[in-house]
C-alpha positions as CSV (number, residue, x, y, z in Angstrom):
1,X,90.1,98.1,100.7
2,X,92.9,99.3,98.5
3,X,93.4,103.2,98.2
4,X,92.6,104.2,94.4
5,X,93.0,107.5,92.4
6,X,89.6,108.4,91.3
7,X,89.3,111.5,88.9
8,X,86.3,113.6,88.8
9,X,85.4,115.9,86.1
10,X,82.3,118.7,86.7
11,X,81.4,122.0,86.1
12,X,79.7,122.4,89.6
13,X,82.0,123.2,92.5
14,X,79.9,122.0,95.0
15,X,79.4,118.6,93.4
16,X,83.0,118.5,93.6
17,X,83.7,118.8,96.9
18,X,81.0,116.9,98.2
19,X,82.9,113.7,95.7
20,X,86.0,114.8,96.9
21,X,85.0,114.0,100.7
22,X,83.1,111.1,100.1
23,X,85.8,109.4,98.6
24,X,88.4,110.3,100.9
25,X,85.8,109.1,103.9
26,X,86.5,105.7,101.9
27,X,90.2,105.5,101.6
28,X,90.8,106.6,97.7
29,X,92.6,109.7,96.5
30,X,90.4,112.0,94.8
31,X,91.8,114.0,91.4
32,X,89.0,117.1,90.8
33,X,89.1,118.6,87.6
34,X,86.7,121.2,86.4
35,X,88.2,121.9,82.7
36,X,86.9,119.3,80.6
37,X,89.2,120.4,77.7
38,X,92.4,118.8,80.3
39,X,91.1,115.4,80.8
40,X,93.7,113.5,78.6
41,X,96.4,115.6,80.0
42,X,95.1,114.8,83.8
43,X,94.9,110.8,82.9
44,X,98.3,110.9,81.2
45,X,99.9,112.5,84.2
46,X,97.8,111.3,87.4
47,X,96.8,107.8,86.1
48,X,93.6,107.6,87.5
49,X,92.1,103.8,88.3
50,X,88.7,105.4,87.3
51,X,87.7,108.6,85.4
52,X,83.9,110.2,86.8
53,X,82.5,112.7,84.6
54,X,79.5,115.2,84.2
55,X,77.3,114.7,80.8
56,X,76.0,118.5,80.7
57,X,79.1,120.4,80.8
58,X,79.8,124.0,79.1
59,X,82.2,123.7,76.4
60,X,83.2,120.3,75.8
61,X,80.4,117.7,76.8
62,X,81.3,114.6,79.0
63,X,80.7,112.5,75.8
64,X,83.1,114.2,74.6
65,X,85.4,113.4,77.0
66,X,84.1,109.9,77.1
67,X,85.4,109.4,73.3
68,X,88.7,111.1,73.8
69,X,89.3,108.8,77.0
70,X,88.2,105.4,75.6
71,X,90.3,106.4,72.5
72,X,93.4,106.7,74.0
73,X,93.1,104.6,77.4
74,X,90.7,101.8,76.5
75,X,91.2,100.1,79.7
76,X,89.8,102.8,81.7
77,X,86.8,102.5,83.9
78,X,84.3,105.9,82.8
79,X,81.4,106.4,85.0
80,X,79.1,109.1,83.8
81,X,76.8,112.0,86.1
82,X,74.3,112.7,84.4
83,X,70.6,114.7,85.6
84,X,68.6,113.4,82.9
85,X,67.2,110.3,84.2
86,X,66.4,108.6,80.7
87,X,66.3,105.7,79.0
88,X,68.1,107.4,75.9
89,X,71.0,108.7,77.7
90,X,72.2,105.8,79.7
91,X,72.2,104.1,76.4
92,X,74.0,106.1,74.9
93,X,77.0,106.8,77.3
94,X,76.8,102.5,77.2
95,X,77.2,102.4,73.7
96,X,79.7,105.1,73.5
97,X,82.0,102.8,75.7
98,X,81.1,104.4,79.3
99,X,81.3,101.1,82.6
100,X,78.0,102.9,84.2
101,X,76.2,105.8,84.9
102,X,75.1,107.6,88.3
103,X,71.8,110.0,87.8
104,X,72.1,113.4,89.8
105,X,70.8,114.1,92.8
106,X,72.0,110.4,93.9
107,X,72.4,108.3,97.9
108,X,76.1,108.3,98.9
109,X,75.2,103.9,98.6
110,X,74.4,104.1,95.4
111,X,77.4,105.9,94.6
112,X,79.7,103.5,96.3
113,X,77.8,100.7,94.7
114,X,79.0,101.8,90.5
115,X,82.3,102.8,92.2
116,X,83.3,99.6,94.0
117,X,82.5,97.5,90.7
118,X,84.6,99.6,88.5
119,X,87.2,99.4,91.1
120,X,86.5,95.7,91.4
121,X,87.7,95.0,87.7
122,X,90.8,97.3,87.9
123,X,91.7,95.2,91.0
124,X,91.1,92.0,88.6
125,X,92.8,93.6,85.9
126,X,96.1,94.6,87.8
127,X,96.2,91.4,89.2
128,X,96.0,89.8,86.0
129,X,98.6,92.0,84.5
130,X,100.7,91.1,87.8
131,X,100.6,87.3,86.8
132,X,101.6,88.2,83.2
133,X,104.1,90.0,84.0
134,X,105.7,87.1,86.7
135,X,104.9,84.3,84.1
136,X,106.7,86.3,81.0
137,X,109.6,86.3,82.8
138,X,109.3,82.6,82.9
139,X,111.4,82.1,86.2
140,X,111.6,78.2,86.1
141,X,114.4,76.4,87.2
142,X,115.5,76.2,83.3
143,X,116.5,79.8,83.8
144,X,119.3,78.7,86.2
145,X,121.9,78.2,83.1
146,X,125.0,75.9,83.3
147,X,125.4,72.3,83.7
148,X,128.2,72.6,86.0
149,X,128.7,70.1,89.2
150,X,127.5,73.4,91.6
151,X,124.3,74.3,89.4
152,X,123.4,71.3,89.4
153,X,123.3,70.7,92.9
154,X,121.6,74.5,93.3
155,X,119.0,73.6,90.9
156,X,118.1,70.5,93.1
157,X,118.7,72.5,95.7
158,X,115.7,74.7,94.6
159,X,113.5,71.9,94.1
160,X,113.3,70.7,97.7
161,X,113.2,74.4,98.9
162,X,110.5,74.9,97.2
163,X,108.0,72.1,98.1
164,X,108.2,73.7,101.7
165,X,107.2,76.9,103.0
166,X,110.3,77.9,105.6
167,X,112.1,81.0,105.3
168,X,115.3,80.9,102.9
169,X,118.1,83.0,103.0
170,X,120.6,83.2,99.6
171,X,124.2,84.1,100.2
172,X,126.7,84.9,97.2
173,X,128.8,87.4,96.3
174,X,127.3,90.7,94.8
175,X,126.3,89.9,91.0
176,X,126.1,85.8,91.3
177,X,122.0,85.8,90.8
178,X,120.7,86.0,93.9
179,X,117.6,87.8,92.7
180,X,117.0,84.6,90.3
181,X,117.1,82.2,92.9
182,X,115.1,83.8,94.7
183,X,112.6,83.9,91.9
184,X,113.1,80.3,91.2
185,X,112.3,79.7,94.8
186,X,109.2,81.4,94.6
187,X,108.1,79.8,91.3
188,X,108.6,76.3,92.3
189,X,106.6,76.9,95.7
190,X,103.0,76.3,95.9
191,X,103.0,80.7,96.2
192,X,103.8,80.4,93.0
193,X,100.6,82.1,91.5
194,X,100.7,84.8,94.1
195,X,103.0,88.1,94.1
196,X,107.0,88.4,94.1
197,X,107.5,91.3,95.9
198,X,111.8,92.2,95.9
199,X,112.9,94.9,98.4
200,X,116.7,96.1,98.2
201,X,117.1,97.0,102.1
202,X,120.4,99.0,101.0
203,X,118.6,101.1,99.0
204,X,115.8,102.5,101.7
205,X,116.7,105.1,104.1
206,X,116.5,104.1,107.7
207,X,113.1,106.5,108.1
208,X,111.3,104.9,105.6
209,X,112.4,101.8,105.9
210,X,109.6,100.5,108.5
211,X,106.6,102.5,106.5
212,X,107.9,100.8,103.4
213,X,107.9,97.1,104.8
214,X,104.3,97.7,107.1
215,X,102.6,101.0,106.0
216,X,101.5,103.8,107.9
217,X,98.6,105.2,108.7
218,X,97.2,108.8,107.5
219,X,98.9,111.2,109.9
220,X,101.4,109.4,111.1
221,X,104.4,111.9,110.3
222,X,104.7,114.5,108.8
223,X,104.0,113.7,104.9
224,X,102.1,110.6,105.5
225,X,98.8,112.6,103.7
226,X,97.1,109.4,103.1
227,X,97.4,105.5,104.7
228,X,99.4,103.5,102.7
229,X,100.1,99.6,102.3
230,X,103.4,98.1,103.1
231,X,104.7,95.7,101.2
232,X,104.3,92.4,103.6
233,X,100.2,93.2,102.9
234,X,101.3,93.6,98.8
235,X,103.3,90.2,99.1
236,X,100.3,88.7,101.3
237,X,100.3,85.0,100.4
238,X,103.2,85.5,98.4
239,X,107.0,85.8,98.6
240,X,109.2,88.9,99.9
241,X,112.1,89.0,98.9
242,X,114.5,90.9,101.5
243,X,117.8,91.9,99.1
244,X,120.7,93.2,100.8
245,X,119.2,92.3,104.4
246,X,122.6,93.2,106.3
247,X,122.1,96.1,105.4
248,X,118.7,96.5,107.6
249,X,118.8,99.1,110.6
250,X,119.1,96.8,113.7
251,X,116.1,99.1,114.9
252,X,114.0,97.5,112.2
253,X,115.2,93.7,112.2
254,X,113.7,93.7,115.4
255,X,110.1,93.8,114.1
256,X,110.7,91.9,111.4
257,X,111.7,89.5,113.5
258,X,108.5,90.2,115.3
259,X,106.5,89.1,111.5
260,X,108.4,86.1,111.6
261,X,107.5,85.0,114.5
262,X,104.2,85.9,115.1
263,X,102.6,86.4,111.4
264,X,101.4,90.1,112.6
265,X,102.2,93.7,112.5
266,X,101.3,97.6,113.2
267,X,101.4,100.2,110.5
268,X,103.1,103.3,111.7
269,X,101.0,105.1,113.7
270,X,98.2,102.2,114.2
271,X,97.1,100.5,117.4
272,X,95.4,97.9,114.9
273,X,97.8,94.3,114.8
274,X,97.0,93.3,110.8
275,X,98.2,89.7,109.9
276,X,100.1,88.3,106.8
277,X,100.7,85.1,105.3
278,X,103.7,85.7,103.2
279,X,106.9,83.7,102.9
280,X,110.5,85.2,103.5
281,X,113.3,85.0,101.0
282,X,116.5,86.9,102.4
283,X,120.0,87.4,100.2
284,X,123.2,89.1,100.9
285,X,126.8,89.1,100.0
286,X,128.4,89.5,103.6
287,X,128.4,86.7,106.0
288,X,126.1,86.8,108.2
289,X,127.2,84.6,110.8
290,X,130.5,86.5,111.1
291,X,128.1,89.5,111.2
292,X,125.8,88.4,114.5
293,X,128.9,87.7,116.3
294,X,130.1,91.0,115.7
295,X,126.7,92.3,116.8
296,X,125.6,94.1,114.0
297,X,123.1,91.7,113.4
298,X,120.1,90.2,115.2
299,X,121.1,86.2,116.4
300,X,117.7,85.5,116.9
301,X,116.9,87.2,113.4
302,X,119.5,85.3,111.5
303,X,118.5,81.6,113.4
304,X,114.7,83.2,112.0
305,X,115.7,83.3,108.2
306,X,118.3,81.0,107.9
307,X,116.2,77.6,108.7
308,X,117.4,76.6,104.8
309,X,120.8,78.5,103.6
310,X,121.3,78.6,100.2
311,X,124.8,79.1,98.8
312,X,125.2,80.6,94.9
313,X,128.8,80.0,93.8
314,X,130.6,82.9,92.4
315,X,131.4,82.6,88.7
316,X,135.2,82.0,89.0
317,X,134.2,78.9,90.7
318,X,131.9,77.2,87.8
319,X,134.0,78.3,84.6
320,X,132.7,75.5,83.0
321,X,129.3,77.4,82.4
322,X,130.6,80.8,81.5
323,X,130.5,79.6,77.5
324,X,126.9,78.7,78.1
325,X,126.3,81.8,79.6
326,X,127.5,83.7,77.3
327,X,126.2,82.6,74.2
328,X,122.3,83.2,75.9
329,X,123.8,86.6,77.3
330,X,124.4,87.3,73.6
331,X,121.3,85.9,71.8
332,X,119.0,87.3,74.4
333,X,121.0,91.1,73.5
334,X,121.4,90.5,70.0
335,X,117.4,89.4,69.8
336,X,116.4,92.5,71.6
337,X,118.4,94.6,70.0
338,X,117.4,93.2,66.6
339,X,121.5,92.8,65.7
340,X,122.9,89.6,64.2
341,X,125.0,87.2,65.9
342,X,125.8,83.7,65.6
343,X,128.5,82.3,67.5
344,X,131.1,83.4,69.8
345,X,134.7,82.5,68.6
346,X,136.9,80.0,70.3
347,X,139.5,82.3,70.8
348,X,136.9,84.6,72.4
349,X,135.5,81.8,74.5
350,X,138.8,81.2,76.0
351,X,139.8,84.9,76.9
352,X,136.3,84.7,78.6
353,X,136.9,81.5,80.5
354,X,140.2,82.7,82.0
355,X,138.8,85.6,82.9
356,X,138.6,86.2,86.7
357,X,134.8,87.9,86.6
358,X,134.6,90.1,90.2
359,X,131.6,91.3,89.1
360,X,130.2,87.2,88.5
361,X,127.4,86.9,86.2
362,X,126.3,90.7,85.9
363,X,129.6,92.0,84.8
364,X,129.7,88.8,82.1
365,X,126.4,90.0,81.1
366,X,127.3,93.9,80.6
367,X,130.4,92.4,79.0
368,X,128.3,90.1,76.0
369,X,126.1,93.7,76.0
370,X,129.2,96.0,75.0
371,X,130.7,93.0,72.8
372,X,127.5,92.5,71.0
373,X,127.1,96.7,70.4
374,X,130.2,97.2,69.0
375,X,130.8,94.2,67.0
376,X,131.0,94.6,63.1
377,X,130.3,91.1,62.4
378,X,128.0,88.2,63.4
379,X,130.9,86.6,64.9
380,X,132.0,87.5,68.2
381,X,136.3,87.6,68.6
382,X,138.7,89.0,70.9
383,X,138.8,92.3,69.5
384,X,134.9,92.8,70.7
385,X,135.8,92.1,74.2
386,X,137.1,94.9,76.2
387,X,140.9,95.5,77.5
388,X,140.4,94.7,81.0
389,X,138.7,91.2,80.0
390,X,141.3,90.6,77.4
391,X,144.4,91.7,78.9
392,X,144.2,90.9,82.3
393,X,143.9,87.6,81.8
394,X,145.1,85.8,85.6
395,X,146.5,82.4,84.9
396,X,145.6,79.9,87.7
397,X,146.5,76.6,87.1
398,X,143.8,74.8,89.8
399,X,141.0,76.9,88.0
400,X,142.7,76.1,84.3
401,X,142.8,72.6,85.0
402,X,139.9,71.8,87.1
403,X,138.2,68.7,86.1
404,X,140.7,68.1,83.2
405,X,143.4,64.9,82.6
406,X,146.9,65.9,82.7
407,X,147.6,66.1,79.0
408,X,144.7,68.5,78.3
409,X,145.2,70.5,81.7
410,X,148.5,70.9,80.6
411,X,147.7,72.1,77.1
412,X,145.0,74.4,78.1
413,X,147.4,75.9,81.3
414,X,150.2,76.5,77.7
415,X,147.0,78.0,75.8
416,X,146.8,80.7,78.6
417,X,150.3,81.0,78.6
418,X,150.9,82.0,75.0
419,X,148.4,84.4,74.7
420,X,149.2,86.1,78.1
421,X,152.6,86.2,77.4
422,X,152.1,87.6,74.0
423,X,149.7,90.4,74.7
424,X,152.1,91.3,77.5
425,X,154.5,92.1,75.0
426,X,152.4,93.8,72.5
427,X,150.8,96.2,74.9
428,X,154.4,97.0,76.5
429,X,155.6,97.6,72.3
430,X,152.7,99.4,71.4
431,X,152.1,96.3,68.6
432,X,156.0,97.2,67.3
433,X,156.5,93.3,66.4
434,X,159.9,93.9,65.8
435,X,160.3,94.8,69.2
436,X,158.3,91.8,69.9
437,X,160.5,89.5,68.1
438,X,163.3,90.5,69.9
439,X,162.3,90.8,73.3
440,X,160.9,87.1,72.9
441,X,163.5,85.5,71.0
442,X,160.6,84.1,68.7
443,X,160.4,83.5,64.8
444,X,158.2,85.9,63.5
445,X,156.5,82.6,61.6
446,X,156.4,81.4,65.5
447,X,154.6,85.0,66.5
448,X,152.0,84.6,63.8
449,X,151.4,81.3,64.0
450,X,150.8,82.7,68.3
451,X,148.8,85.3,67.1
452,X,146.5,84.3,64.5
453,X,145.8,80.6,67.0
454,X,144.2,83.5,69.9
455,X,142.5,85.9,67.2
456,X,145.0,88.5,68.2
457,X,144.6,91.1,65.7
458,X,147.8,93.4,64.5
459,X,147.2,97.1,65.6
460,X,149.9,98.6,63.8
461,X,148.1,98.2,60.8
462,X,151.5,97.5,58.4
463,X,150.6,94.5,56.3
464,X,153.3,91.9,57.8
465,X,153.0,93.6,61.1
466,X,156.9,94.7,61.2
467,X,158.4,97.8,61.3
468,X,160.4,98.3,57.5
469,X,163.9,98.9,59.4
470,X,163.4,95.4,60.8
471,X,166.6,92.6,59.3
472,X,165.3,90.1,57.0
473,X,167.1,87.7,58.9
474,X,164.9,86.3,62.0
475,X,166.0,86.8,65.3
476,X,165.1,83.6,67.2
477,X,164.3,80.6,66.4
478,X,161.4,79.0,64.4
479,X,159.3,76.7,66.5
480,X,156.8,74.5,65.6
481,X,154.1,74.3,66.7
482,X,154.0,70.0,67.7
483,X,157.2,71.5,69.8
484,X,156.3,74.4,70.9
485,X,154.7,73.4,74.3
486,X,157.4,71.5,75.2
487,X,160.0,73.7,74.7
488,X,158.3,76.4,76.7
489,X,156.4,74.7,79.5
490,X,159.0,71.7,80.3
């Protein structure tokens, strides 16, 4: 049985004890309270699974307590002592919202008996909650955005891994989605109506890390007050999800490799073998193969979890979808956030496409976040990204060009040009665009005509964007814009 919190409220310190040791004879944690007057304060703080109280209490009755509690945590089981053995006072602890009542002096069984049936439907109920939760996030394949060639193939990908049962394990650089694939993996399995349970190995101490994936027993070192479930019996006839498995101790791989092979393991400090049915999902951003020759992790581990490797491209490598991506980044903030937003700019797109993205789809998210907070308008332009997205722009021409003819590879490489070029300039002037005009040799006509095509808003603030001392005569040359990318990529 699962351990519960079960809170007890009496005036009688005997009765107390004697419920305190009963329960803990049966695996739950007892919370004993004798002050009726902090019962809301106890539930808010402890969150009991069920509340037990005493009907003849000094002070504040335990149908009080029973109309304070159902009040303000509706959900929670109340079982009621009471020593009148009536008709009239059952009822009326019924009525008042209470799930049973015990009558005083009572058998240890019939005790147990009320206890394990309000227990029952608080198991129900979290598991219920549980599948809400996992379906509200709605972790279908549809959630994998981008129509890109390399989605595409993942998404299918997904498909077929999911109509088996074999272990998976999801490489990708750090902030690709791994988590989501994982997820996806899970929901198109037939494990799908079971538990998700994610672990992120880097974030476990080595000490814990074994209690945390198996449990332990009461006893078992020092702390270890109560047993306690690990999560492969959580995730039992589910999916775990291993995150960041290079980072596991090589102490513990080996008895995970030991679940994996033989569907069993200990808790700490047990001599009983306990059995699980769940299915392993792995991910990490180093490469493991490199990693096992090195020996820093387990070769018969890695052959374990890698029966189907699953690759997620880094963003870099699937431009194409960053537009799609964030546009849904933004609605999804925006609708949140209850803040307006229609469309991103095409200016803004293309700052965002040329974009290198280390950080993959995370940072492109945190990026649409920022833009969508600060932005004064509905409409999302250059201004709202930040400086090291807009002018670190890294021109590459196989990325630029990547999929495209000549002619429009060639215009969009001249795009990226221009508005590199230019921002280059500006930042290095301070937005002085008579300093601009003459390090560039350009019209100003040519310079605003630049400016206004990328959304590249004037910083100075001076209406024509020149300092006064500046000649009325132009410095360079007017070029139009039909000649423009010749003249400068040719």
């Amino acid at each position: 049985m699962s351990k519960f919190r079960v809170a007890v409220l009496d005036d009688e310190k005997d009765m107390l004890e004697n419920c305190r040791r009963i329960l803990l004879s049966w695996g739950h944690q007892p919370i004993i309270l004798e002050d009726p007057t902090a019962a809301l304060e106890t539930v808010a703080e402890e969150k009991p699974d069920v509340f037990i109280t005493d009907i003849r209490m000094p002070g504040k009755s335990g149908m009080d307590v029973l109309a304070e509690l159902k009040q303000a945590y509706p959900d929670l089981p109340v079982i009621v002592f009471t020593a009148y053995a009536s008709v009239e006072t059952a009822v009326e602890a019924i009525k008042a919202g209470a799930f049973d009542y015990i009558v005083k002096p009572f058998t240890i069984d019939s005790f147990r008996v009320v206890l394990d049936r309000a227990l029952d439907r608080q198991r129900l109920q979290r598991e219920n909650q549980e599948l809400r939760a996992q379906l509200s996030h709605s972790f279908k394949l549809d959630c994998i955005i981008g129509s890109s060639p390399q989605m595409r193939k993942l998404a299918e990908l997904i498909q077929k891994v999911g109509r088996t049962d074999a272990n998976v394990l999801i490489q990708g650089e750090s902030g690709t989605g791994k988590e989501l694939v994982a997820r996806c993996v899970h929901a198109s399995s037939v494990r799908a109506k079971r538990s998700f349970v994610p672990l992120d190995c880097a974030a476990i101490p080595e000490p814990l890390m074994e209690s945390e994936l198996f449990g332990h027993q009461r006893g078992a070192f020092t702390g270890a007050v109560q047993n306690k479930p690990g999560l492969f019996e959580t995730a039992n006839g589910g999916t775990i999800f291993l995150d960041e498995i290079g980072e596991m101790p090589l102490s513990i791989q080996s008895k995970l490799l030991r679940v994996l092979q033989e569907r069993t393991f200990r808790r700490v400090g047990s001599t009983e073998l306990s059995k699980t049915d769940v299915r392993v999902v792995a991910a990490t951003n180093r490469n493991l193969d490199t990693e096992r020759k090195a020996n820093r992790f387990r070769e018969d581990l890695f052959f374990r979890l890698a029966v189907i490797t699953i690759e997620v491209p880094p963003l870099r490598d699937r431009t194409g979808d960053i537009p799609m991506l964030a546009d849904h980044f933004a609605r999804q903030f925006a609708e949140n956030s209850r803040l307006k937003f229609s469309r991103i700019s095409a200016p803004a797109v293309e700052i965002l496409e040329n974009y290198s993205w280390p950080g993959n789809v995370r940072q492109l998210q945190n990026v649409m976040e920022r833009a969508i907070t600060l932005s004064s308008s509905d409409i999302l332009t250059p201004e709202d990204l930040p400086d090291m997205v807009r002018q670190r722009e890294v021109i590459s021409v196989d990325r630029i060009s990547r999929g495209l003819d000549f002619k429009h590879a060639k215009a969009k490489c001249v795009d990226a040009f221009e508005r590199q070029y230019l921002m280059r300039l500006l930042e290095e002037t301070t937005y002085n665009l008579s300093k601009v005009a003459r390090l560039s040799g350009l019209n100003r006509r040519t310079i605003y005509r630049i400016m206004e095509k990328h959304g590249i808003i004037n910083k100075r603030g001076n209406e024509d964007g020149f300092e006064e001392e500046f000649d009325t005569e132009d410095p360079g040359e007017d070029i139009p814009e039909e000649d423009f990318q010749e003249e400068y990529i040719n």
